[in-house]
C-alpha positions as CSV (number, residue, x, y, z in Angstrom):
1,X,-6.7,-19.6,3.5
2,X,-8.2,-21.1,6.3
3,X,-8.8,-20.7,9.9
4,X,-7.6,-24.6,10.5
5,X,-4.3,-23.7,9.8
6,X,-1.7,-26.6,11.6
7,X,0.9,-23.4,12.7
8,X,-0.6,-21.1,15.4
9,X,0.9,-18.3,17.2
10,X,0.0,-17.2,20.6
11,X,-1.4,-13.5,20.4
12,X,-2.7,-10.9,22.9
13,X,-5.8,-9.1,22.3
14,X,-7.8,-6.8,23.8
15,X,-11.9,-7.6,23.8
16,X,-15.2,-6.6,25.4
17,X,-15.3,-8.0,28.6
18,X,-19.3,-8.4,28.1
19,X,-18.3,-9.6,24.6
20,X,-16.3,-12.3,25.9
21,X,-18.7,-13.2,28.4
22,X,-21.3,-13.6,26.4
23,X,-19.4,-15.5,23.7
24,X,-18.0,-18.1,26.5
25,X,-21.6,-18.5,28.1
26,X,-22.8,-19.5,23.9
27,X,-20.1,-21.9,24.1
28,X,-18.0,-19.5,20.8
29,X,-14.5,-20.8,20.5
30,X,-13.2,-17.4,20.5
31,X,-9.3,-18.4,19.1
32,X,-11.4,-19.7,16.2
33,X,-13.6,-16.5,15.9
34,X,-11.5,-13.9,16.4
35,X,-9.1,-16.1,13.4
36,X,-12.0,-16.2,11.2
37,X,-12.6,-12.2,11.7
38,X,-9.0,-11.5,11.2
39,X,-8.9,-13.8,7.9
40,X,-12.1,-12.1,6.8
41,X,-10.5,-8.6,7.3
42,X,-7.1,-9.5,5.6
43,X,-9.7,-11.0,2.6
44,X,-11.2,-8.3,2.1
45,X,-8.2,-5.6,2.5
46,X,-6.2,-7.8,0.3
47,X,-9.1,-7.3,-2.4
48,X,-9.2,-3.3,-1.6
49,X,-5.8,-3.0,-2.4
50,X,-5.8,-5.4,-6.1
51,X,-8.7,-3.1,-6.9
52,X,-6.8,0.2,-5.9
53,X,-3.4,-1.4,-8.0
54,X,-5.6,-2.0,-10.8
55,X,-7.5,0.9,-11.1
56,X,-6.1,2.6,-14.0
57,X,-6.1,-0.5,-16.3
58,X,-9.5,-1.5,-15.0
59,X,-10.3,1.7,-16.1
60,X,-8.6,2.1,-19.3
61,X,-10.9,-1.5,-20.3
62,X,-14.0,0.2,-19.3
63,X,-13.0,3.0,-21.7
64,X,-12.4,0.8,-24.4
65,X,-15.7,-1.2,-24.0
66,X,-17.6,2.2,-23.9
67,X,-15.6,3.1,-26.5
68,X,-16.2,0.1,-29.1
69,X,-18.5,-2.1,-27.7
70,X,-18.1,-5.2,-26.2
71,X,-15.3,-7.5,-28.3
72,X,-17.2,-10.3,-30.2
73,X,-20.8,-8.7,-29.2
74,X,-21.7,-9.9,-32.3
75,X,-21.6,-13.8,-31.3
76,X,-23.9,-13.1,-27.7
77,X,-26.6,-15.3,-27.8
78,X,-28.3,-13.0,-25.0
């Protein structure tokens, strides 16, 4: 997903008031930033929680190629 996103909702947050300072005085869109932090967060809780739901049968693969080997090994040309 992306920050440029046509639908936009109006949201209170509370920030660093030296943070914000600064930010306005660089000239950071901080809407943009703080949308681009929150999409990074969801990102990467989204992919916490696949890994966490996938666990066992991640798992249970890395048995099996402990186990026997990787499948068609045999055909690697590294």
């Amino acid at each position: 997903m992306s920050c440029a996103r046509k639908t936009r909702k109006p949201t209170n947050v509370s920030l660093d008031v030296a943070l914000v300072e600064e930010a306005k005085a660089m000239g950071v869109n901080i809407s943009l930033a703080a949308a681009r932090g929150l999409e990074q967060a969801v990102a990467r809780t989204r992919a916490e929680r696949w890994l966490e739901e996938n666990k066992a049968a991640l798992d249970s693969c890395n048995e099996w190629v402990e186990a026997n080997g990787l499948p068609l090994a045999k055909h690697r040309l590294f």
